[in-house]
C-alpha positions in Angstrom: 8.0 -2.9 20.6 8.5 -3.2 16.8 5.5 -4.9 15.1 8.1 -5.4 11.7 11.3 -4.5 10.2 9.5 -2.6 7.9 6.2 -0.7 7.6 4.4 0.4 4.4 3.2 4.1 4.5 1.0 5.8 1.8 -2.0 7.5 1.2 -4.9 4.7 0.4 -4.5 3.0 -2.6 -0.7 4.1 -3.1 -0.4 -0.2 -3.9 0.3 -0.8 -0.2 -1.9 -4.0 0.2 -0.9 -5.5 -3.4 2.9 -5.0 -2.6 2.4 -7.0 0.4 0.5 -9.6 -1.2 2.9 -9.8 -4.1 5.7 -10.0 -1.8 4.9 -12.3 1.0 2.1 -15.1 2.2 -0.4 -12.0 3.4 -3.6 -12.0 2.1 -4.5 -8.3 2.7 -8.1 -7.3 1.5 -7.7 -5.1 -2.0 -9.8 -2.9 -3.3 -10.2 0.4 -4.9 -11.6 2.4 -2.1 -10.4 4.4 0.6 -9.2 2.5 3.9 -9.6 -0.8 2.6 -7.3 -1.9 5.0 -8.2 -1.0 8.8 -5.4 -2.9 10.8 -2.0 -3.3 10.1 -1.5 -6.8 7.6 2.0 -8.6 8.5 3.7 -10.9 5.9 7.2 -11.9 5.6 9.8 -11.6 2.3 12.2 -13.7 1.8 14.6 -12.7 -0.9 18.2 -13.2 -1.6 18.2 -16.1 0.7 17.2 -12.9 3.5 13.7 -12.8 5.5 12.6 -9.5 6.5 8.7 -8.6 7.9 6.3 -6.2 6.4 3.7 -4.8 7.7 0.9 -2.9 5.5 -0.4 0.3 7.3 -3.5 1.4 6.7 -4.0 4.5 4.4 -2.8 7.9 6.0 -5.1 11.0 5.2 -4.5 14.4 5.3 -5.1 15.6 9.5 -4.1 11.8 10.7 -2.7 13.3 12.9 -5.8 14.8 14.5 -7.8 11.5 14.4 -8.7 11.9 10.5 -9.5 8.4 8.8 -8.4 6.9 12.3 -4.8 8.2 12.0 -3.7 8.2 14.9 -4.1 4.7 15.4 -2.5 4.1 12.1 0.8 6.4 13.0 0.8 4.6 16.5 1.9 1.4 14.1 4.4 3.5 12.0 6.0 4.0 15.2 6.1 0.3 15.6 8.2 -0.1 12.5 12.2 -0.2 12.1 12.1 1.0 9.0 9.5 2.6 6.4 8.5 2.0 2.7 6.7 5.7 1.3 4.7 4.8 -1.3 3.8 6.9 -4.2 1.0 6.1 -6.4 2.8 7.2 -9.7 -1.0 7.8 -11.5 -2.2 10.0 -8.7 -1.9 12.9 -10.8 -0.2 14.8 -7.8 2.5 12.6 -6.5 4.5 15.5 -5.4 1.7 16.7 -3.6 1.0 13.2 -1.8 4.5 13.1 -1.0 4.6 16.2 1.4 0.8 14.9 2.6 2.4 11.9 4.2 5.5 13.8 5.3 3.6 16.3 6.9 1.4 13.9 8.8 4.3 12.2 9.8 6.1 15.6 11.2 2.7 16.7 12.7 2.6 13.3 14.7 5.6 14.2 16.2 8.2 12.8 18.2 10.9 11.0 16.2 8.8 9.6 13.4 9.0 11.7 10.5 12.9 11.2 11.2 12.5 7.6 11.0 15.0 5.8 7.8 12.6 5.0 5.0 12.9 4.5 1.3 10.7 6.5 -0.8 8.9 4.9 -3.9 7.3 5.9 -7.2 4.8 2.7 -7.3 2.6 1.6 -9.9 4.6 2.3 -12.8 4.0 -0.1 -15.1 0.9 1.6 -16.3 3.4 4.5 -17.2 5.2 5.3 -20.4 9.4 5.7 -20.1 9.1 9.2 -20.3 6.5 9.4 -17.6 8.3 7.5 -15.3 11.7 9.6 -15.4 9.9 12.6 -15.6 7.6 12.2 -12.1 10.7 10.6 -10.5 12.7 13.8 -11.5 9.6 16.0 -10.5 9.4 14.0 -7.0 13.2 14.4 -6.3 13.4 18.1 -7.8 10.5 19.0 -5.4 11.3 17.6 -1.8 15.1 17.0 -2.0 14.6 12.9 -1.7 16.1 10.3 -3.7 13.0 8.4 -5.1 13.9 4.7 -6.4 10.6 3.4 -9.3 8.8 -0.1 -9.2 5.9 -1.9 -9.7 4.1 -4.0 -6.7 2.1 -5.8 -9.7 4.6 -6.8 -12.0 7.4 -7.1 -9.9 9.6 -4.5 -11.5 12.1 -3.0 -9.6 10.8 -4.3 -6.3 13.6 -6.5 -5.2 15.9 -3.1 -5.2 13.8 -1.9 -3.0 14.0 -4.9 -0.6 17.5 -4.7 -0.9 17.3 -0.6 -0.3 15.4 -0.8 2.7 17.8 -4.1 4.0 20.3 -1.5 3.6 18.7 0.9 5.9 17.7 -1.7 8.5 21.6 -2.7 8.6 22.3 0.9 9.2 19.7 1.4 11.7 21.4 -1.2 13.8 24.6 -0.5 13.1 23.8 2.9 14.7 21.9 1.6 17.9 25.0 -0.8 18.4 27.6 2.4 18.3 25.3 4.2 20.9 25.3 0.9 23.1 21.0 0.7 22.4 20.4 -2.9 22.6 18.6 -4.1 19.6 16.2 -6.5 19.1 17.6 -9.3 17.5 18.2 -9.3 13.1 20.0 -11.2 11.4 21.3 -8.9 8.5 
């Protein structure tokens, strides 16, 4: 019962909402407190003559997993997603940190879902320097052993590499299912 090919994970006000908003018709509510978003927002992308759907997931919090901030409804829609989108606010101060939060919520859920294919991005990094940028991407891989790819939701840099990163995955996901004879739900790659 997936809800969208892809669903947007973060701590609150990683850029979740403005990515989605950027990218497709949505009009999620933003603003600069925590769970702005209380329901999953759906939009669609369309991008190198591709369509893919998006859903924005609200904020997960440290102990989601235990009901915190409504978590366990919110994981209930990660489930619901083919693929995931981690994003990292890049001026959190502690991206590392927020990193293994949403991990370890994700493992604590259970299940299959912190297995689930994502992409993992450093967002919001157009209000960082060159040298910042490479440096918390380095510190991010160095730290949990996962490739980490850098845009901006705002400006629009580097985001159509992630659409085309996580239309990667989605073609792999299925590609798998079809060599273990899953059915599918229907994609047009």
């Amino acid at each position: 019962k997936t809800i969208a090919d892809i669903g947007i994970i973060g701590l609150p006000n990683a850029g979740k909402s403005s990515l989605l908003a950027a990218i497709t018709n949505a009009n999620p509510k933003i603003a600069n407190y925590r769970f702005t978003t209380l329901n999953p927002n759906l939009g669609v992308a369309s991008y190198d003559d591709k369509e893919i759907t998006i859903a924005d997931i609200p904020g997960l919090v440290e102990g989601a997993h235990e009901g915190v901030g409504l978590g366990v409804r919110f994981l209930g829609h990660v489930e619901r997603c083919a693929v995931l989108l981690h994003l990292i606010d890049g001026t959190s101060g502690d991206p590392v940190g927020d990193y293994k939060t949403i991990i370890g919520e994700l493992e604590a859920y259970g299940g299959e879902l912190a297995n689930k294919a994502r992409v993992t991005v450093l967002n919001k990094i157009d209000a960082l320097d060159a040298e910042e940028r490479e440096f918390l991407k380095d510190e991010v891989e160095a730290a949990t052993g996962t490739s980490i790819m850098l845009m901006s939701g705002v400006t629009g840099e580097g985001v159509t590499d992630v659409l085309r990163a996580l239309r990667a995955k989605i073609i792999e996901m299925r590609a798998a299912e079809a060599a273990l004879g899953m059915e599918a739900e229907p994609w047009q790659p």
